[in-house]
C-alpha positions in Angstrom: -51.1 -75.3 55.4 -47.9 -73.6 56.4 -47.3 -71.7 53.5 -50.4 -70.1 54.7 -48.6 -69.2 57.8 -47.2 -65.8 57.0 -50.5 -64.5 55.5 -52.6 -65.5 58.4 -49.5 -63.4 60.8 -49.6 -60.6 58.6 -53.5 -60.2 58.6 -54.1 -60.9 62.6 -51.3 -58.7 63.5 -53.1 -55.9 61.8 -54.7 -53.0 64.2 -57.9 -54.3 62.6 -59.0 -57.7 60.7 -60.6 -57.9 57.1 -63.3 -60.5 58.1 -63.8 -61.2 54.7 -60.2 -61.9 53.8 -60.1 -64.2 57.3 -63.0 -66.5 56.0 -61.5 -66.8 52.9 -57.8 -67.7 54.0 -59.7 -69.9 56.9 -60.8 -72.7 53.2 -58.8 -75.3 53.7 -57.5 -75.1 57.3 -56.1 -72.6 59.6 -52.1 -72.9 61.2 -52.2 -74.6 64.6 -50.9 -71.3 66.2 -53.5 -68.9 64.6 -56.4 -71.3 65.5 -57.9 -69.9 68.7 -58.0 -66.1 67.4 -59.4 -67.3 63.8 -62.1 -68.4 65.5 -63.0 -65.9 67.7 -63.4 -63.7 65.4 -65.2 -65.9 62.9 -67.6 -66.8 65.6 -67.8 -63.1 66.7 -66.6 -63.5 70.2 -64.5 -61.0 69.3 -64.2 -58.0 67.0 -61.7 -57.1 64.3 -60.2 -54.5 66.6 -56.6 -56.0 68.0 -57.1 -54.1 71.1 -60.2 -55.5 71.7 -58.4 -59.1 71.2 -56.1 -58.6 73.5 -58.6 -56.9 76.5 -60.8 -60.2 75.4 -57.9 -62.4 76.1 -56.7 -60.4 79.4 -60.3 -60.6 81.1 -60.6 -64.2 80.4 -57.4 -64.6 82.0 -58.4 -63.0 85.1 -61.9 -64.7 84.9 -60.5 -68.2 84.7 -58.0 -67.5 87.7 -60.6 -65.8 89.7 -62.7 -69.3 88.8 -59.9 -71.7 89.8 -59.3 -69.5 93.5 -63.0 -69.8 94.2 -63.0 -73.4 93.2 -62.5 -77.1 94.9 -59.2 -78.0 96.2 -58.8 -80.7 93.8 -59.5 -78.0 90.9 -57.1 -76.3 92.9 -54.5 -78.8 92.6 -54.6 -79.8 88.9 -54.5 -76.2 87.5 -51.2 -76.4 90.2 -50.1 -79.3 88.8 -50.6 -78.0 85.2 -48.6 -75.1 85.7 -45.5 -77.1 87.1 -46.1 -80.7 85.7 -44.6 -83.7 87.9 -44.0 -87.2 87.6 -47.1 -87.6 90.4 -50.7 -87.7 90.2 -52.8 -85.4 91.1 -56.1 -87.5 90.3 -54.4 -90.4 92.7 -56.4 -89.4 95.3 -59.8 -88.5 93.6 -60.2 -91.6 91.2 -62.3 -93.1 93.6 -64.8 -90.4 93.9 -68.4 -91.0 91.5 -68.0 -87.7 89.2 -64.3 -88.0 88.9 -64.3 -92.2 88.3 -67.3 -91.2 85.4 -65.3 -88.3 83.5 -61.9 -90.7 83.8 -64.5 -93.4 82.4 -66.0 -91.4 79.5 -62.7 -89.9 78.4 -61.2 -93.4 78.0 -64.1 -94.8 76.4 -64.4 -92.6 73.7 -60.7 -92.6 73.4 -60.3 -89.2 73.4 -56.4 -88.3 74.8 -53.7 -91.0 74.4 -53.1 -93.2 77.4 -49.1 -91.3 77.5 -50.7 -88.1 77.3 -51.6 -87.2 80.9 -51.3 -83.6 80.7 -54.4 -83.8 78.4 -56.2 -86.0 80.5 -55.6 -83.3 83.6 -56.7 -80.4 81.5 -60.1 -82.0 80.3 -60.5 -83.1 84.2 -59.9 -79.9 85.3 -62.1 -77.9 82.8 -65.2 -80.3 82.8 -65.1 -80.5 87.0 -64.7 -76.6 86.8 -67.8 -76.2 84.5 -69.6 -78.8 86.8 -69.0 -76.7 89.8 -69.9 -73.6 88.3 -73.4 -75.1 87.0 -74.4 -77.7 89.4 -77.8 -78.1 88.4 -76.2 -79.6 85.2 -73.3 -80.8 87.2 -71.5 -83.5 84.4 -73.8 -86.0 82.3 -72.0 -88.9 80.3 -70.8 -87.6 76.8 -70.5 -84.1 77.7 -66.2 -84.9 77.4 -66.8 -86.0 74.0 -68.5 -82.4 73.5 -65.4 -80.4 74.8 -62.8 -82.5 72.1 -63.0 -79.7 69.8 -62.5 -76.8 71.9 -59.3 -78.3 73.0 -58.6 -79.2 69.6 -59.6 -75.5 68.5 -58.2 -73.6 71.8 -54.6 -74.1 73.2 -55.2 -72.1 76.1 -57.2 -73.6 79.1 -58.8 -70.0 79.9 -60.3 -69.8 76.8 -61.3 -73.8 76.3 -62.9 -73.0 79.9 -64.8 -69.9 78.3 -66.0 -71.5 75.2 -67.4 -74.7 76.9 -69.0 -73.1 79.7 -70.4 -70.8 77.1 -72.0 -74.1 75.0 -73.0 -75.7 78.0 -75.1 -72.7 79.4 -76.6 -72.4 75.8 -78.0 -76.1 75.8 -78.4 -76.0 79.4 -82.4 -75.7 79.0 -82.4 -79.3 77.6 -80.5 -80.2 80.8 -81.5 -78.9 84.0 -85.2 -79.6 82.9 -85.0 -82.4 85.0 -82.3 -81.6 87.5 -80.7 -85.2 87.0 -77.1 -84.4 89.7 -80.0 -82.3 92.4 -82.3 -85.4 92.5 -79.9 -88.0 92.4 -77.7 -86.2 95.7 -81.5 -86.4 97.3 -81.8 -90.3 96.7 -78.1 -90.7 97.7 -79.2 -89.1 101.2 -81.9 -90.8 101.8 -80.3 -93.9 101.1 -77.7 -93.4 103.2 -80.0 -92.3 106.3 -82.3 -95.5 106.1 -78.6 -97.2 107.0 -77.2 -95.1 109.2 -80.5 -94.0 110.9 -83.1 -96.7 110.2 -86.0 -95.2 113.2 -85.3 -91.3 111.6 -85.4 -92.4 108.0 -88.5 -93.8 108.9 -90.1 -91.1 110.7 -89.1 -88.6 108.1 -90.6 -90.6 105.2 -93.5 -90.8 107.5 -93.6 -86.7 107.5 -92.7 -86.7 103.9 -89.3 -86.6 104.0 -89.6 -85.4 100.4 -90.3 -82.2 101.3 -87.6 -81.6 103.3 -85.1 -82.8 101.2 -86.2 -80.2 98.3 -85.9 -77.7 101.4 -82.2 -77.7 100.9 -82.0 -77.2 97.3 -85.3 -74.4 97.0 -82.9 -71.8 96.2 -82.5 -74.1 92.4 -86.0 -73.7 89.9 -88.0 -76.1 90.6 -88.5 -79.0 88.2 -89.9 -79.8 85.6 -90.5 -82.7 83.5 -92.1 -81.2 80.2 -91.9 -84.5 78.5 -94.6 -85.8 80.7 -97.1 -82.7 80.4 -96.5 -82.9 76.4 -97.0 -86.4 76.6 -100.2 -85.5 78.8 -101.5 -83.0 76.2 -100.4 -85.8 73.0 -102.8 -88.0 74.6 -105.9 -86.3 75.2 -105.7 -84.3 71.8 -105.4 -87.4 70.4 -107.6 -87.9 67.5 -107.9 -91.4 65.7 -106.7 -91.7 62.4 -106.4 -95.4 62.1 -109.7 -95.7 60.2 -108.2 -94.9 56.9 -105.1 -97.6 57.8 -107.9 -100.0 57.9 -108.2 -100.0 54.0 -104.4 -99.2 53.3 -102.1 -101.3 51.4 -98.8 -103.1 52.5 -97.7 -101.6 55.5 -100.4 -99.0 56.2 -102.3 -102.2 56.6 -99.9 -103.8 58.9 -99.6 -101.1 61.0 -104.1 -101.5 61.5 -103.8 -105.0 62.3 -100.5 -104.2 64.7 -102.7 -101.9 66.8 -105.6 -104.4 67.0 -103.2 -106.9 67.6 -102.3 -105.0 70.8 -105.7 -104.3 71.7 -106.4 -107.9 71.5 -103.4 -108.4 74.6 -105.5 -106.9 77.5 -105.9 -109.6 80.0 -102.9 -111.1 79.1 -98.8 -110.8 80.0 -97.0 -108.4 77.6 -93.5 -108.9 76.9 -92.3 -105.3 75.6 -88.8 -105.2 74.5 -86.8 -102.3 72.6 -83.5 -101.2 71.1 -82.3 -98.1 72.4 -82.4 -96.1 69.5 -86.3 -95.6 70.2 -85.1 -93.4 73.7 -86.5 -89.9 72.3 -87.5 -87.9 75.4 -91.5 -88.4 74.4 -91.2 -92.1 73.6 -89.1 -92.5 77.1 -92.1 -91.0 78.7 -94.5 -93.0 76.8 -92.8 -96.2 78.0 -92.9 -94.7 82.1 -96.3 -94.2 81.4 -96.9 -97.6 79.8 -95.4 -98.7 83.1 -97.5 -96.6 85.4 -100.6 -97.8 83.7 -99.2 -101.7 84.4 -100.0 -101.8 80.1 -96.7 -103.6 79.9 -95.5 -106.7 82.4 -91.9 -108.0 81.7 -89.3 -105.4 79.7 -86.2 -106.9 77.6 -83.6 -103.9 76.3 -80.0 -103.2 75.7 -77.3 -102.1 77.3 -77.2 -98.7 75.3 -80.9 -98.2 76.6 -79.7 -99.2 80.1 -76.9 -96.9 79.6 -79.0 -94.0 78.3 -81.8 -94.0 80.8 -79.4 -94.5 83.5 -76.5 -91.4 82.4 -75.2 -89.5 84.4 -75.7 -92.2 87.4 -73.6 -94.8 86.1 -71.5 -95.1 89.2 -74.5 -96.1 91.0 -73.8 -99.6 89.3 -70.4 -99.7 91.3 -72.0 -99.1 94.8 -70.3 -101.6 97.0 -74.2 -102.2 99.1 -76.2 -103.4 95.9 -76.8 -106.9 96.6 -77.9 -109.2 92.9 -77.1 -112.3 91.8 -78.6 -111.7 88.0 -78.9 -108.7 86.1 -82.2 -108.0 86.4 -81.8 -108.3 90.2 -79.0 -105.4 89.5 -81.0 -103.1 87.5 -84.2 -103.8 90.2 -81.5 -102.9 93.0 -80.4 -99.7 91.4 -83.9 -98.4 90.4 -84.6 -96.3 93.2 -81.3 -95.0 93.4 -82.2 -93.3 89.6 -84.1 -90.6 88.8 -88.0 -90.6 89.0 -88.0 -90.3 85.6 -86.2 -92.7 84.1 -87.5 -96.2 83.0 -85.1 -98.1 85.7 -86.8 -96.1 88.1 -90.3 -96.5 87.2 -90.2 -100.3 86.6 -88.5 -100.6 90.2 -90.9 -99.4 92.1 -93.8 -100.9 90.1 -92.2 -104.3 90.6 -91.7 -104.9 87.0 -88.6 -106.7 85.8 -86.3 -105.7 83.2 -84.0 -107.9 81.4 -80.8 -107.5 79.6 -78.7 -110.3 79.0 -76.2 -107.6 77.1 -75.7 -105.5 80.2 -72.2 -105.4 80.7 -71.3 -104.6 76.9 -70.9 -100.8 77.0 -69.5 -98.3 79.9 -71.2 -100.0 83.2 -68.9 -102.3 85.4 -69.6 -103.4 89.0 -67.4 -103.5 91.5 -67.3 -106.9 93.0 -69.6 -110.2 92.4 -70.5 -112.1 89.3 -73.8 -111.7 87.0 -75.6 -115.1 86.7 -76.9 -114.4 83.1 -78.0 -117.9 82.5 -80.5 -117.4 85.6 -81.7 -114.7 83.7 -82.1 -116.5 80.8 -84.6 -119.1 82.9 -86.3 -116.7 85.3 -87.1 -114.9 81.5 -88.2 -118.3 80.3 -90.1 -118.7 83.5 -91.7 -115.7 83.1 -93.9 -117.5 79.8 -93.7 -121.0 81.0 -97.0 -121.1 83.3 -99.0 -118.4 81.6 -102.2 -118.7 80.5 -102.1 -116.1 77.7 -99.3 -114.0 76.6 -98.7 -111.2 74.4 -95.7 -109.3 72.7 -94.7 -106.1 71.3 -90.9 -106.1 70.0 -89.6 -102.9 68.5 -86.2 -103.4 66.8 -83.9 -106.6 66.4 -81.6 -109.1 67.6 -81.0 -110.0 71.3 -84.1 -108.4 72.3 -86.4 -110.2 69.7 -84.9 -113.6 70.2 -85.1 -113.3 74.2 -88.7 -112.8 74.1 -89.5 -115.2 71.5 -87.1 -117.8 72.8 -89.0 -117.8 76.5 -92.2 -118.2 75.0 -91.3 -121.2 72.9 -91.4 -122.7 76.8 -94.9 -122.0 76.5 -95.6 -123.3 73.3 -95.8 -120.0 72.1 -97.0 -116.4 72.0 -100.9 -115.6 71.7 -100.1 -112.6 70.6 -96.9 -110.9 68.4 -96.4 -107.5 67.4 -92.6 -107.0 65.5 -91.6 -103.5 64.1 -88.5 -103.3 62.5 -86.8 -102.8 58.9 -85.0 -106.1 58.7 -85.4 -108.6 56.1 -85.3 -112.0 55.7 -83.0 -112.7 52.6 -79.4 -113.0 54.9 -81.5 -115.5 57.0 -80.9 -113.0 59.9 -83.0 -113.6 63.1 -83.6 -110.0 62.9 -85.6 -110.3 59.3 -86.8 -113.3 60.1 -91.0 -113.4 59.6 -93.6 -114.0 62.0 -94.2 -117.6 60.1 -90.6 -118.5 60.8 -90.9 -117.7 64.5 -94.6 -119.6 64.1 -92.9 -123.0 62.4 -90.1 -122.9 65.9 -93.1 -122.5 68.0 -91.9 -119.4 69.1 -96.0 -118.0 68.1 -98.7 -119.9 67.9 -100.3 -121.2 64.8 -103.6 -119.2 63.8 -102.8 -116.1 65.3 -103.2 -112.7 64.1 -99.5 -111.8 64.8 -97.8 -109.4 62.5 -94.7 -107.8 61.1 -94.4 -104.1 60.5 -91.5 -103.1 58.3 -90.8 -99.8 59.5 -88.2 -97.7 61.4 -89.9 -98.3 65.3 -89.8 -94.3 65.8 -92.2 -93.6 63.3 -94.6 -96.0 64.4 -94.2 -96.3 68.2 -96.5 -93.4 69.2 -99.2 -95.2 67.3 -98.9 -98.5 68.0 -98.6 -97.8 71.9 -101.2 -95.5 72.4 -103.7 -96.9 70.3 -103.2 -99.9 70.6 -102.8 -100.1 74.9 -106.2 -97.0 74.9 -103.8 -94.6 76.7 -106.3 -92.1 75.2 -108.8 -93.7 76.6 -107.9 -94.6 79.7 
């Protein structure tokens, strides 16, 4: 790439750029030094005029400054301590605060700066709190470090990494304030703290819809919206059966028929719904709350990445030093209403429904203080099928969620009921590919039954199976 070098300074330094030429040299990689200006032109942020460049380059300069002034002192501080480096830490002070202790959290996770390399780790601080401020009804959501990697890799000046990410932030931005996850969780936050603090007030206000007051301070913000649930909404009453020509399908057009009436066949009894995260689309999220809502589903068993991904950005919440648990499923019942109203955590809270995960602390959330009991989970969940008359199961995906559910209802001398969905097969002897007459020979289901396996991927599937087979468009 540097014998390239001389070519790429002769054409930039020219009063005006042959685009043409610049794609062309760009095959194959572009010199470290000529990086940021290549791609502003290629990505037309900029013309092929040089003066142009350099007013571009000038304003951003002054915007980014102007942008710092106007900003938090700790803002203040690190773009100080970026401009005269020293052997302290400017982040000493601030590790301890939520959004700061997440970013610090995220950037280490995905092992994105060297642990040596502060100077990196201050200038991806700096620029994501900076964006944060700037958009708060975005604020910071986990992942969003990994998205600003390659503009630091691209851009070697923090102006112009600041320009370019707050420019791909406010272009996605409509995916992200639809729900106004930072507003809504700062409103749960104060009403937490007032019902300590202020028992009698907290009261009172919740008593005069305290709600209301609370949205008050943020009116000047849209208001929100949670198009999932009205597409959802729409989904279900358009909904127009199809299923009778399953009913005479082969393979797994057939199993997917005798899945749904499967389901149908679990009214009256306690469903055992457990998923993989991988099924979290926005729609199917929303399916689940509203599975919830309708009490269609009794006991939920997921992941950690679920956990993770219905919970983001609120992480932090998990390190609140008040949360009293023993278990995890006391933990993720404590930190329910502290979520978002709609997320599944926060849903299955308040409708008293428990949700287990005995894989909970394997990803990004840590607690502060305590110990998780996982083998009381493991009996409460087995308690859960012991003493029931008739229960029922619906398990999209594989592995710890699968084996929990059918494990607690081998207590019970097995499932009445058994929907699985997954793409696993049984020639590895895998748990995951193992068949419904393998979990019926454990015990696991009960001998007789209708139970099936759907070998599928769960996304294609899910709609169907859940809202034909629980009557949501019916209901």
């Amino acid at each position: 790439m540097d014998d390239k070098e001389p070519e790429f300074s002769r054409l930039l330094s020219s009063d005006l750029v042959d685009i043409p030429t610049l794609r062309s040299l760009c095959w194959g990689g572009i010199p470290k030094q000529h990086r940021a200006i290549s791609w502003l032109i290629l990505l037309e942020i900029v013309g092929e005029s040089q003066i142009e460049r350099e007013n571009y380059l000038e304003n951003e300069h002054k915007l980014f400054k102007s942008c710092i002034n106007k900003s938090s002192a700790l803002v203040q501080q690190l773009y100080a301590w970026l401009q005269s480096p020293q052997n302290s830490d400017p982040l000493a002070a601030s590790k301890n605060d939520p959004l700061v202790r997440q970013i610090l959290l995220d950037i280490r996770r995905l092992g994105l700066v060297d642990t040596s390399d502060h100077s990196k780790t201050i200038q991806m601080v700096l620029i994501l709190l900076l964006v944060a401020e700037r958009t708060p009804a975005v604020c910071y959501i986990q992942g969003m470090a990994d998205l600003l990697e390659p503009v630091m890799l691209v851009y070697d000046d923090n102006s112009l990494r600041y320009a370019a990410y707050k420019a791909f932030v406010d272009s996605i931005s409509d995916n992200l304030v639809e729900t106004q996850l930072g507003v809504h969780t700062s409103m749960d936050q104060i009403s937490l703290l007032l019902s300590k603090v202020e028992p009698e007030t907290w009261r009172h206000l919740r008593n005069e819809h305290v709600d209301t007051h609370i949205h008050q301070m943020f009116s000047k913000l849209p208001p929100m919206k949670n198009e999932s649930e009205e597409k959802l909404k729409k989904l279900i009453s358009g909904y127009s059966s199809i299923l009778g020509f399953y009913e005479d399908g082969l393979f797994q057009a057939k199993n997917l028929y005798t899945a749904i009436s499967e389901v149908q066949k679990m009214e009256g009894s306690k469903v055992f719904f457990s998923f993989t995260e991988n099924i979290l689309s926005p729609l199917n999220r929303q399916l689940i709350i509203e599975l919830i809502k309708r009490k269609k589903i009794h006991v939920i068993v997921t992941t950690q990445g679920a956990i993770v991904k219905d919970a983001s950005p609120n992480l932090s919440v998990f390190e609140n030093d008040d949360l009293a648990f023993t278990t995890p499923s006391e933990l993720l019942r404590e930190v329910g209403p502290l979520m978002h109203e709609n997320s599944i955590l926060h849903q299955a809270s308040v409708a008293g429904i428990p949700i287990y995960c005995p894989t909970l602390l394997d990803g990004p959330i840590r607690i502060k203080a305590g110990v998780l009991d996982i083998v009381e989970d493991v009996r409460r969940m087995n308690m859960e099928a012991m003493y029931e008359e008739k229960t029922g199961a619906v398990v999209f995906g594989t592995g710890v969620i699968k084996h929990h559910v059918l494990n607690a209802n081998l207590f019970k001398n097995g499932l009445d009921f058994c929907v699985l969905v997954n793409s696993a097969v049984e020639l590895d002897g895998s748990d995951a590919g193992a068949s419904v007459e393998e979990a019926v020979s454990w015990g696991k289901i009960k001998s007789g039954t209708s139970s099936v396996k759907v070998f599928c991927d769960p996304n294609i599937v899910f709609p169907l199976v859940m809202i034909e087979g629980f009557r949501l468009n019916q209901d």
